[in-house]
Structures are given as C-alpha cells and as structure tokens.
BASE-826323 format. One line per 2 residues: number of its first residue (from 0); for each residue x, y, z of N, C-alpha, C, CB. Coordinates in steps of 0.02 Angstrom, whole numbers, plus 50000, padded with zeros to 5 digits. Glycine has a CB too. Example, Ala and Ser with C-alpha at 12.3 -4.5 7.8 and 13.67 -1.06 7.14 Angstrom:
2
0	50660:49716:50390:50615:49775:50390:50660:49835:50390:50565:49776:50452 | 50642:49888:50354:50684:49947:50357:50645:50002:50394:50704:49970:50286;
END
This chain:
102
0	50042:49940:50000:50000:50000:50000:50044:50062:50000:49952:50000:50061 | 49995:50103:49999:50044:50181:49973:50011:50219:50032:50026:50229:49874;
2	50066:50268:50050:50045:50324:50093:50034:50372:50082:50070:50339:50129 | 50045:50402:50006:50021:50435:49983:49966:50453:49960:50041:50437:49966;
4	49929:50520:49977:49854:50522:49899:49855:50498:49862:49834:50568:49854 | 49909:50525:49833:49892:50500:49755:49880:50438:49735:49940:50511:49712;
6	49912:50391:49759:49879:50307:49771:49801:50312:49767:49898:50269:49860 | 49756:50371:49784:49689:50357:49780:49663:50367:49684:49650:50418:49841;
8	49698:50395:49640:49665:50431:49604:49665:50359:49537:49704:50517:49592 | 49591:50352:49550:49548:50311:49527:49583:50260:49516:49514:50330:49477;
10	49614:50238:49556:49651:50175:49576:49690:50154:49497:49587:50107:49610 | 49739:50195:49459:49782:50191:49410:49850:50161:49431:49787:50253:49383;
12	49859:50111:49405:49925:50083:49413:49987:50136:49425:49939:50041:49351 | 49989:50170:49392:50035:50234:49359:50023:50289:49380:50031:50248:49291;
14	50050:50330:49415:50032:50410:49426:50101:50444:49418:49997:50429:49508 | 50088:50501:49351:50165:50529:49321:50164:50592:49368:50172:50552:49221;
16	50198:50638:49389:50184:50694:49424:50212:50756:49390:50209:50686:49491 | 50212:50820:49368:50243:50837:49342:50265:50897:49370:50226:50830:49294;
18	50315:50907:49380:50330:50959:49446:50377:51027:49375:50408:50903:49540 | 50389:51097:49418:50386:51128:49365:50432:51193:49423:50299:51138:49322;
20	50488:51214:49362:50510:51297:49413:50456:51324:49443:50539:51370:49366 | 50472:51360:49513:50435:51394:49521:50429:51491:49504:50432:51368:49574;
22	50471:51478:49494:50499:51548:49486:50496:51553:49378:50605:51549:49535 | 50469:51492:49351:50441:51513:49280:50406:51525:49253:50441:51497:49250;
24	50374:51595:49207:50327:51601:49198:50269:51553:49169:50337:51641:49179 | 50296:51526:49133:50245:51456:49077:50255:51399:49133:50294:51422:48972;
26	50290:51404:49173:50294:51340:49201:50224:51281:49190:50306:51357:49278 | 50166:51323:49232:50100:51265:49230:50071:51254:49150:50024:51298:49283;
28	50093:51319:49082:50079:51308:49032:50116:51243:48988:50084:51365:49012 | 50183:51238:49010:50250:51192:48981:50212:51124:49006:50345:51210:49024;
30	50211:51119:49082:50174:51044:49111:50134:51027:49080:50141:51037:49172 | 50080:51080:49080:50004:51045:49018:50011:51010:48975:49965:51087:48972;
32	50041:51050:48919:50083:51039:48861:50120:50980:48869:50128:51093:48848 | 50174:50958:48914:50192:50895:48924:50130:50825:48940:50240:50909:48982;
34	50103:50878:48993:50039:50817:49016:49999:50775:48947:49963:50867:49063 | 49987:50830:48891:49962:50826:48853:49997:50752:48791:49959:50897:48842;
36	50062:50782:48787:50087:50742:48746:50092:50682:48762:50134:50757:48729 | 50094:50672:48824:50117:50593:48875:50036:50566:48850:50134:50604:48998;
38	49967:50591:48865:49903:50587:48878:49924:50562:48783:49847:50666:48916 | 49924:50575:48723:49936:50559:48681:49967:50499:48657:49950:50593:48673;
40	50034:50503:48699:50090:50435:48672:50057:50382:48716:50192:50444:48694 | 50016:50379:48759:50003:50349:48798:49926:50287:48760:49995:50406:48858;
42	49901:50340:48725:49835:50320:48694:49879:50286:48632:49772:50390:48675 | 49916:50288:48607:49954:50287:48550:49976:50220:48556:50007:50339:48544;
44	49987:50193:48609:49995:50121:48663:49953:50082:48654:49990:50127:48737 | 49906:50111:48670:49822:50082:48687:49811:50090:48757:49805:49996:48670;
46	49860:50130:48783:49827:50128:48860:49787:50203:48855:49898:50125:48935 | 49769:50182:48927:49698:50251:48948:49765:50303:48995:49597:50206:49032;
48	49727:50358:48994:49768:50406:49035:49719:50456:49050:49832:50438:48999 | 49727:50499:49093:49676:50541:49151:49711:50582:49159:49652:50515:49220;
50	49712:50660:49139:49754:50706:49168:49720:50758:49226:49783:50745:49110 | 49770:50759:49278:49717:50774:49367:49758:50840:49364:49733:50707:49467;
52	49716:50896:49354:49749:50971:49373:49744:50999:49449:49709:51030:49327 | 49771:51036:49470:49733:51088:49544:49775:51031:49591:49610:51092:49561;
54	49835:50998:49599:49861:50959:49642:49853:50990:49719:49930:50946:49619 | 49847:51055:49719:49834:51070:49798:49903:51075:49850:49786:51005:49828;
56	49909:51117:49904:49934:51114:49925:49948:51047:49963:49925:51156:49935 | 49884:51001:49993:49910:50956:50046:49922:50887:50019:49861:50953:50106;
58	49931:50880:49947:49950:50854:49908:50035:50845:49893:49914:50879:49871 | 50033:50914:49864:50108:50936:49824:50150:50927:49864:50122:51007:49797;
60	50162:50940:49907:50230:50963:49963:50237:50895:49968:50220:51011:50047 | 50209:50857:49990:50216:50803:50025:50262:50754:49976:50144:50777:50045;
62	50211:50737:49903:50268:50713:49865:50327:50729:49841:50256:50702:49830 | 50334:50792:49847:50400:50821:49812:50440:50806:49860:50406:50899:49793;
64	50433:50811:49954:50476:50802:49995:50493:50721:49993:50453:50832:50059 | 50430:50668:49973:50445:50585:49989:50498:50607:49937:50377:50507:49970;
66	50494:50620:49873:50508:50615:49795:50560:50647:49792:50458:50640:49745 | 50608:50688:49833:50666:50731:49846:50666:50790:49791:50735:50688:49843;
68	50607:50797:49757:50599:50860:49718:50624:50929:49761:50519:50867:49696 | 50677:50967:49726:50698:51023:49753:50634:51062:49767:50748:51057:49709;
70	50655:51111:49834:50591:51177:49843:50589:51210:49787:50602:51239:49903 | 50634:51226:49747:50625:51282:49679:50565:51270:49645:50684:51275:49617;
72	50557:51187:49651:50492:51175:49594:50412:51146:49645:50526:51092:49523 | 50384:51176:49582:50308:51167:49624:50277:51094:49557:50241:51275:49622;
74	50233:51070:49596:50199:51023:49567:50138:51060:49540:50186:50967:49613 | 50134:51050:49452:50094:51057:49410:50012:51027:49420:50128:51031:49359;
76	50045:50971:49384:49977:50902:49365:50002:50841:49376:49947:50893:49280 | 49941:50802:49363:49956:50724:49363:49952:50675:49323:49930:50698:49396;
78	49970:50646:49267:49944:50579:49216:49944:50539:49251:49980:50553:49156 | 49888:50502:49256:49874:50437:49278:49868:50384:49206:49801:50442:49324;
80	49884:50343:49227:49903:50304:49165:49884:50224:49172:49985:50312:49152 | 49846:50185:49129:49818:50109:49138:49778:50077:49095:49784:50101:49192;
82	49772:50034:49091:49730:49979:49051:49686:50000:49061:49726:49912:49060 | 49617:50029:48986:49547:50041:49009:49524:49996:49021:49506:50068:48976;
84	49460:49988:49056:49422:49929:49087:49369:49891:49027:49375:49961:49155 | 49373:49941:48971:49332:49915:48915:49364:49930:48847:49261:49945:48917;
86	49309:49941:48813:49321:49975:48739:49328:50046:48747:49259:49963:48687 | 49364:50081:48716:49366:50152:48704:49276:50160:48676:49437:50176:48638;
88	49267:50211:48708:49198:50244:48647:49213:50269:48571:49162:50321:48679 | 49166:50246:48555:49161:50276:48481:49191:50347:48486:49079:50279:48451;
90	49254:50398:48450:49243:50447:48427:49187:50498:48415:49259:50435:48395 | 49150:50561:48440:49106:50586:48414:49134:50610:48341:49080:50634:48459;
92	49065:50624:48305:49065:50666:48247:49087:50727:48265:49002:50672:48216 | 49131:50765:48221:49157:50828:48222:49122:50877:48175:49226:50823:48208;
94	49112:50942:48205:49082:50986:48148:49138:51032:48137:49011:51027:48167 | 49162:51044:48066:49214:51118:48079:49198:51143:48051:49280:51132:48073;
96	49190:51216:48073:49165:51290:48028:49213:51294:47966:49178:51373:48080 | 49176:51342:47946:49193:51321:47863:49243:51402:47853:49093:51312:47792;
98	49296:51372:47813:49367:51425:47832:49353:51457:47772:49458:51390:47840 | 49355:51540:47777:49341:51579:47716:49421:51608:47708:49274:51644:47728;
100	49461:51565:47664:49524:51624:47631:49528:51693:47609:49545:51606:47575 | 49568:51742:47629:49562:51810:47598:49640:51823:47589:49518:51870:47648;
END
C-alpha cells in the first residue's frame, strides 16, 4: 500500500507527476503541454490516461519532499496512466466551421 494520495486517484497503476520551476513564467503552461503529449503517446499504446489538474497544497509538498523534488519547483499536474476497463467509445462526429480564405 501507498501512503500517499495519490495512490487514491481512481486506483491507476501509474501516477506521472509533473513538477515545474517555480519561479517560471509558463511553468503550469509547459506541464500541460507535456501532460498533454504523454496523455497522447500513451493512447498511442492503447493505454487510457487521466490528466488530474489543481494538485493542491496538501498534496504537492508532500510528494516532492517523499520524491526529493527540490523547493525551487512546484507540482503542476498528474497523468494517471492504465489499462481501460473496456472498449474506448466511439469517437464523436466533428463539425468544423467552414474556413473563408482572403
């Protein structure tokens, strides 16, 4: 068992953390952006992935201190990462507005 939260979040084998300068401006924009691409290569696998924003204070500290993450950096987000329990859903239909060149 884990003593950590994060062990709770929807019980995913995998929880990526993504910790970030604190002192950078894009910092939480760069994480996304990472979160994002992982959330991608991940589906690209065939696995499922869950990206958990707003980590919280009584969260963050805690892992960065188990996790020896320097104080400089603050914790972003989270990919959770795992075998879906079924089929993916169907794709919805997409509508895209219609692009006028000038």
């Amino acid at each position: 068992t884990c003593a950590l939260p994060i062990c709770a979040f929807y019980d995913a084998p995998v929880a990526v953390a993504l910790f970030a300068p604190r002192a950078f401006f894009f910092a939480a924009a760069d994480a996304y952006i990472h979160a994002h691409a992982l959330c991608l290569a991940a589906h690209s696998l065939g696995l499922g992935s869950c990206l958990v924003g707003g980590v919280g204070d009584p969260v963050g500290p805690d892992l960065a201190r188990a996790w020896g993450v320097p104080e400089t950096h603050a914790p972003q987000c989270f990919v959770l990462l795992g075998h879906p329990r079924g089929p993916l859903p169907a794709p919805h239909p997409r509508r895209y507005a219609p692009v006028a060149w000038a």
